[in-house]
N, C-alpha and C positions, 0 to 999 in steps of 0.2 A: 418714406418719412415726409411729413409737412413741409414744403419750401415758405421761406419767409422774405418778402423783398426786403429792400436796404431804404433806406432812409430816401423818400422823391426828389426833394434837391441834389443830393447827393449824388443819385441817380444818374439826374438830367446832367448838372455838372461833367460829370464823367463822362456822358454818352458826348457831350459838346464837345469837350476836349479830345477824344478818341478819333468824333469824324471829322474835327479839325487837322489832324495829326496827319489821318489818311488821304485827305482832300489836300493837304500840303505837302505828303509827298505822294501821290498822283499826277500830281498839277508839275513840280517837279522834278519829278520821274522821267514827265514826255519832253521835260525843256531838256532836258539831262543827256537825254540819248539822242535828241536834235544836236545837240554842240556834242556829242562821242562820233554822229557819223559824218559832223563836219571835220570835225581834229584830223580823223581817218582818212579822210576823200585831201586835205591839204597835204598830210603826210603820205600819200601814195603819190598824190601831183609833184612834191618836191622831188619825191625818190623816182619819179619818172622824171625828169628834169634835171637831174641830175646824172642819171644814167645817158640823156639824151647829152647832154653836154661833155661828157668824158667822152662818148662816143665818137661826138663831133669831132673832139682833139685829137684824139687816136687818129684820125686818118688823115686832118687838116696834119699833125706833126708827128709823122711815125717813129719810132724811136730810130731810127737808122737813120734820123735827119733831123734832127734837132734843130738847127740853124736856120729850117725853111721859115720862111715870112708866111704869115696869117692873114688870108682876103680880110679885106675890110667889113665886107657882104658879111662872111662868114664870125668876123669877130663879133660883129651888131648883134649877130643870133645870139649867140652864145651871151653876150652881156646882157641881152632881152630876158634870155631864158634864168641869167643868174637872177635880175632883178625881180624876175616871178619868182622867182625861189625866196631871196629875202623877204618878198611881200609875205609870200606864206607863210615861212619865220614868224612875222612878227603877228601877223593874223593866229598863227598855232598859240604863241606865247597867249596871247590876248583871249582867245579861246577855252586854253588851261586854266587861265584863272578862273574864269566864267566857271568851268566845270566842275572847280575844286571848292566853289560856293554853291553850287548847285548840288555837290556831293554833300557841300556839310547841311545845308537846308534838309536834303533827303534824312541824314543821319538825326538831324532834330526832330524829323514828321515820325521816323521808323520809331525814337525814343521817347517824342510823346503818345504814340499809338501802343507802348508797350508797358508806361508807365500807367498810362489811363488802363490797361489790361491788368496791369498788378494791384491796381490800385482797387477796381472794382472785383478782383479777385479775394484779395484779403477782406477789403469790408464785408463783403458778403459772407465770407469766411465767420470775422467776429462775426455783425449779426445773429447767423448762423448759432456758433457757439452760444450769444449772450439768447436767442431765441429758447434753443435747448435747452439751456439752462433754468430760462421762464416756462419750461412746459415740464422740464422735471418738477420746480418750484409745484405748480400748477400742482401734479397728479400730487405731489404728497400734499398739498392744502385740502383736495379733495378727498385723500387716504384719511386725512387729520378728522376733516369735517365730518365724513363716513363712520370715526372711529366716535366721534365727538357725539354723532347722532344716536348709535350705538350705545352709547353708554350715559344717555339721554334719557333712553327708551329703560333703559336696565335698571337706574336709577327709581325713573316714574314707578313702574312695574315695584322695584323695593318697596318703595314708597307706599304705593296701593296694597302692596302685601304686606308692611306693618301695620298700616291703617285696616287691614282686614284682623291683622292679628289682636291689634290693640282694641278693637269691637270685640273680638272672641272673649279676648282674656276681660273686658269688663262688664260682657254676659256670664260670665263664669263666676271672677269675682260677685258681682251680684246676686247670682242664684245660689252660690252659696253662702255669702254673706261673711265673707274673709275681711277679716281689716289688715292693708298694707299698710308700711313702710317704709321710706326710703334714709336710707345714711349717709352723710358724706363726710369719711372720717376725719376726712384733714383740716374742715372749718368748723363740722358739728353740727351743721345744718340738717334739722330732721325734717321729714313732710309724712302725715297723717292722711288717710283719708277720712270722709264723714263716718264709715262705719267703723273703723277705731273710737273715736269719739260716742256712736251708740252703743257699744258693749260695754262701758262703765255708765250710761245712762246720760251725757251729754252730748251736745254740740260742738262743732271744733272750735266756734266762737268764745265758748262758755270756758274750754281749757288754754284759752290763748292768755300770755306766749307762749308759742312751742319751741322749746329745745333739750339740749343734753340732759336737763333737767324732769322736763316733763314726765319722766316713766317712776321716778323716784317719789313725786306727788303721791302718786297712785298705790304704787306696787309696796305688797306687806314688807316690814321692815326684816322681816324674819326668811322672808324669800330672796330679795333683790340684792346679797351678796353671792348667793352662790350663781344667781343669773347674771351679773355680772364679770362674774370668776367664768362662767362658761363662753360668754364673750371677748373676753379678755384673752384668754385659750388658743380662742377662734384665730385669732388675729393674731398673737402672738405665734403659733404655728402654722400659720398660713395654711390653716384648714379650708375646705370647700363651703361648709355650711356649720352651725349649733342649732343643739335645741334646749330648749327649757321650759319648765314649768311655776309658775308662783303666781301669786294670787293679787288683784287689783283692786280696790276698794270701790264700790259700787255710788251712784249719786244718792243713793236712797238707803246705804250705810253697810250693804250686806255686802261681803266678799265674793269674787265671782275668779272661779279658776280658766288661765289664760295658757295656750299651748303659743309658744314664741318657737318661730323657727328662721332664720337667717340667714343669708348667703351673699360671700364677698362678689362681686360682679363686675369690678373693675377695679386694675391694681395701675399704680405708677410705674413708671420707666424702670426703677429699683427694684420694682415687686413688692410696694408694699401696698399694703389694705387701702382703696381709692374712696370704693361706695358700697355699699353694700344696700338690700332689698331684702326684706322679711313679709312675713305675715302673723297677723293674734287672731288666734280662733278662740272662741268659749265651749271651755270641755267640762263648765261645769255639773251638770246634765247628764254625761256619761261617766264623770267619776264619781259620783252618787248613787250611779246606779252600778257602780264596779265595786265601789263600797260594800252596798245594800247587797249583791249579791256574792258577796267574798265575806261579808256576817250571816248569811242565809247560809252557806255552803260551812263554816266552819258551828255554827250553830245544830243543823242538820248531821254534820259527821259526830260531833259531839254526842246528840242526844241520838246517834245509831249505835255508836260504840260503847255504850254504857252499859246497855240489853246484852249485848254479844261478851261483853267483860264478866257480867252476871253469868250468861250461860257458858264460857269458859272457865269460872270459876267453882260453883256449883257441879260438874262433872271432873273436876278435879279433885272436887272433896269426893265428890261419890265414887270417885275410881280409889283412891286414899283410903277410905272408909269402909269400904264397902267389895273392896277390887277381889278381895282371896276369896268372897261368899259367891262371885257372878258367875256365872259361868264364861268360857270364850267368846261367845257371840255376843253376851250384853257389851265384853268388854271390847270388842270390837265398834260396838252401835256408840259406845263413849269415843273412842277416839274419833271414831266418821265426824260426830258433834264437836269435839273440840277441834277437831280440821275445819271443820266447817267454819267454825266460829274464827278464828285463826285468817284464814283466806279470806271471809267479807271484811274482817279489821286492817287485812292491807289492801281490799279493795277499795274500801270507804276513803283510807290514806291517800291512795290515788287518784279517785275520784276528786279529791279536795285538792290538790294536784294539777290537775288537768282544771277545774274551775279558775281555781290562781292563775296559772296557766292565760286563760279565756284574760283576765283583767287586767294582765301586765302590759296589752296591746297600747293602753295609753300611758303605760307606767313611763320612769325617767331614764334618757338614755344616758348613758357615759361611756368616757372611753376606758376601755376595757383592756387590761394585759394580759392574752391568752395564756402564756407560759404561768405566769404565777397563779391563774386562777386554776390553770391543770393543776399544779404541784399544791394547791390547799386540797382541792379533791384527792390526790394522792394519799395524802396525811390522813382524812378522812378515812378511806378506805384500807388504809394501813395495815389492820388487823385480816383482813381480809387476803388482800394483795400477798402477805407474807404467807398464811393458811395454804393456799392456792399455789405456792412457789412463783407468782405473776410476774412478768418483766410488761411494765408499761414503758415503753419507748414517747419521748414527748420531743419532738422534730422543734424545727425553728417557725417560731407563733409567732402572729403579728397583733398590731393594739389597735383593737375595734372599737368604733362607736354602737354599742348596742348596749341591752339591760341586764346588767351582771347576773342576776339572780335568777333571768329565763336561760340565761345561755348556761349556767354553771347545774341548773337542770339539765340541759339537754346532754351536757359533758356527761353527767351523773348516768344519766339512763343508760346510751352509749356502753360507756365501760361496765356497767354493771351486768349489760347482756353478754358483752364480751366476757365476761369473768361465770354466770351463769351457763350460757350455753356450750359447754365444754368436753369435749369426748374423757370418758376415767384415764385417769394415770397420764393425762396428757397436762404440760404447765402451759398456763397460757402466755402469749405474746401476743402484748397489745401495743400499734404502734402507731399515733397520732400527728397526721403534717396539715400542712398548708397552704396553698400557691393563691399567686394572686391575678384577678382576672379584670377586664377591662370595668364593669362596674360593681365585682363582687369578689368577696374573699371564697375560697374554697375550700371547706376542712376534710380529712378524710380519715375514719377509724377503720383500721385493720384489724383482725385476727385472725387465730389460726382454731376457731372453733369447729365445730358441725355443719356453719353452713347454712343460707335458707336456699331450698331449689326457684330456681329461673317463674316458675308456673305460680309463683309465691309472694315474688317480691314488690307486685303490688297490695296488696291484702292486705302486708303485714303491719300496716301505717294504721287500718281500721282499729275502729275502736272494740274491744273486748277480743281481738282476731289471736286465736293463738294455733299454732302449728302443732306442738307437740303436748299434751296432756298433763292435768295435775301432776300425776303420777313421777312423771319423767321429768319434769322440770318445774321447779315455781314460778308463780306470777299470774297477774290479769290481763293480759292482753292490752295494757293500754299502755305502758311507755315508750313504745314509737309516735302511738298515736298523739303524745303529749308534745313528743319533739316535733313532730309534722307539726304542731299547730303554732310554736314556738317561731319554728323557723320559718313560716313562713308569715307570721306577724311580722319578720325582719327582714322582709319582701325576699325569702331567700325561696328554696328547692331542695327534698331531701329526695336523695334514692340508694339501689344498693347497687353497685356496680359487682363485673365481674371477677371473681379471682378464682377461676378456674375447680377446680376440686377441694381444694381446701379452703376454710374459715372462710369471711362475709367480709367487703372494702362498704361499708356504710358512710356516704358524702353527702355534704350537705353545703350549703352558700349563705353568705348572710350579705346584703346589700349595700355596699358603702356607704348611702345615703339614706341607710338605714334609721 
């Protein structure tokens, strides 16, 4: 790990006091043991000196003579030798003190050499610490900074990726010539763009002010309740999206049909409706032409069915009339004819069917109650259902936005094959569910009929495709091919799943944002 030095006065300081400490007691260290080997050398001379002098006496006054008298010679020595004795008495005395100052000098050099040791131990120590702690600092400033640059980069990059998106979607916008919208429900603030303004023939200049107001200018009085009322809906059930249709009043006087469609896009903290973003298309153009070809198609089946009512009726008389004088084969060639007649009058019915069909793609959606709309088709077919001994099982429905009157077709087809393709003497059970899937609902009609085989089950979606002959079963081949086209104007998917040996699982999806 990194060393960090200590503060350089601080340093210096210490390194002074340290070598002072050591240089004072060195310096009195060597005076120390000079005065310990004089102490020593006086106290060996005394106690030599005094051994010498007891000696003396021993033999100057043996104990067996106490009374002898003491040469003079000899007493001189002896008081010679006591008075070196006292000298060094008092030289040891004088000595000792020396040394007992020179010990506590030492103990103050050994104390400040141990103190400057602790002292530049600990600093170094915090330092240390507070160093560590500036290099932890450190690496997480540069984690920080790291993280900071990172999402610097991630940021720019969003940034360039909205500004790529927001080019896309206003080449898009552009080439198809959509008029936006923007809402914000809480102040009522609305923003148009210029192509709003040119599908009623203005400028935005020319409709300004814009606000909550501005659509009601416009929009026929006879449409802008119920587009309102779908609005209202929206919001109030905290729906994903509406659509609507009604009509705007042109600058130049003529009504022009507007497809609105809407979606909440940012809610508040509560969850409620923030903003919302729409788009007006003009669908006038293709409902004129859904018009024109839904009076073409009912006009056409009209003036077919007339001819074919003539020759079904006509071989009615003539079978009436004429039936006892024919023989079997005419009367044969009459029925072939009025079958004949018979089958184009519910082909023509289909056909017209299947065109309506084609026109509902722009019709109005609404939300839709599967269960009750089952149970009017049930009443419907009532006569039928009881005929047949039928158990329609109707599962738990959910309420869709889509066009009641394509989808209460598609139900009709459905059950009617189910009740149609049925092995003799067998009651049918038909049994209708549900579930729901990430952006689509999924219906599925059971039975327990005949079955179409595996090698089959694409075909039978074509138009006119039929599996089993006049004879065997009625129809034209086309009310699959009417729900295929249904369903999949509801951005859905029809097919026929497996149920093993017995009767047909026919599923189908319809698109939440349908």
């Amino acid at each position: 790990m990194k060393r960090y030095p200590v503060t350089l006065p601080v340093l210096i300081s210490s390194i002074i006091i340290m070598i002072a400490g050591l240089i004072l007691f060195l310096r009195n260290q060597n005076r120390h043991q000079k005065i310990t080997r004089e102490i020593s050398r006086l106290s060996n001379e005394n106690l030599e000196l005094r051994h010498l002098n007891l000696a003396h006496l021993s033999v100057l006054m043996p104990a067996s003579d106490s009374a002898r008298q003491i040469p003079d010679a000899a007493l001189l020595e002896i008081q010679n030798r006591a008075s070196r004795q006292l000298e060094n008495d008092r030289r040891l005395r004088n000595l000792e003190k020396i040394e007992q100052e020179y010990s506590n000098v030492n103990q103050l050099g050994v104390g400040m050499l141990c103190c400057s040791v602790l002292f530049l131990a600990g600093f170094n120590f915090i330092q240390f610490r507070r160093r560590f702690k500036l290099l932890q600092i450190q690496q997480q400033d540069q984690q920080t900074m790291e993280l900071l640059r990172e999402t610097i980069r991630e940021k720019s990059q969003i940034q360039e990726d909205l500004l790529k998106e927001k080019e896309r979607l206003n080449f898009v916008l552009e080439g198809t010539n959509a008029a936006t919208w923007e809402w914000n429900i809480q102040t009522g603030e609305l923003i148009y763009n210029e192509t709003w303004a040119s599908l009623i023939g203005y400028t935005l200049d020319e409709i300004q002010p814009i606000n909550d107001k501005t659509l009601a200018r416009f929009a026929h009085p006879d449409d802008l309740a119920e587009a309102n009322s779908k609005v209202s809906n929206c919001l109030r059930d905290h729906s994903l999206f509406y659509e609507a249709t009604y009509r705007m009043k042109h600058k130049d006087g003529h009504w022009v049909w507007i497809l609105d469609r809407g979606k909440v896009v940012r809610s508040t903290e509560n969850g409620e409706p923030l903003q919302m973003f729409g788009t007006h298309v003009d669908i006038s153009p293709l409902k004129e032409s859904n018009e024109e070809l839904t009076r073409f198609a009912s006009v056409a089946s009209h003036d077919m069915k007339e001819p074919l009512r003539m020759i079904s009726s006509f071989m009615r008389l003539l079978q009436k009339n004429y039936g006892d004088v024919l023989d079997a084969k005419a009367n044969q060639y009459i029925h072939y004819a009025m079958d004949g007649a018979e089958r184009m009058t519910a082909l023509i019915k289909e056909l017209l069917e299947y065109a309506h069909a084609g026109g509902m793609q722009a019709g109005i959606r609404e939300w839709v109650n599967c269960t009750e709309l089952l149970n009017q088709i049930a009443v419907l077919n009532k006569a039928q259902l009881e005929e047949q001994h039928a158990v329609l099982q109707i599962g738990k429905l959910p309420v869709i936005h889509a066009g009641k009157t394509p989808l209460k077709l598609v139900f009709q087809n459905l059950i009617s094959n189910a009740l149609k393709y049925q092995h003799p003497g067998i009651n049918p059970v038909i049994e209708i569910t549900a579930t729901e899937d990430t952006g689509h609902w999924q219906f599925s009609v059971r039975d327990n009929g005949i079955g179409i085989p595996n090698e089959h089950r694409e075909e039978v979606f074509h138009l006119f495709k039929r599996l089993k002959t006049k004879h065997e079963y009625t129809g034209s081949g086309m009310g699959l091919a009417t729900c295929k086209r249904i369903v999949e104007q509801h951005g859905g998917k029809i097919w026929i799943d497996d149920n093993g040996s017995t009767g047909t699982i026919l599923t189908f999806t319809i698109r939440k944002t349908a």
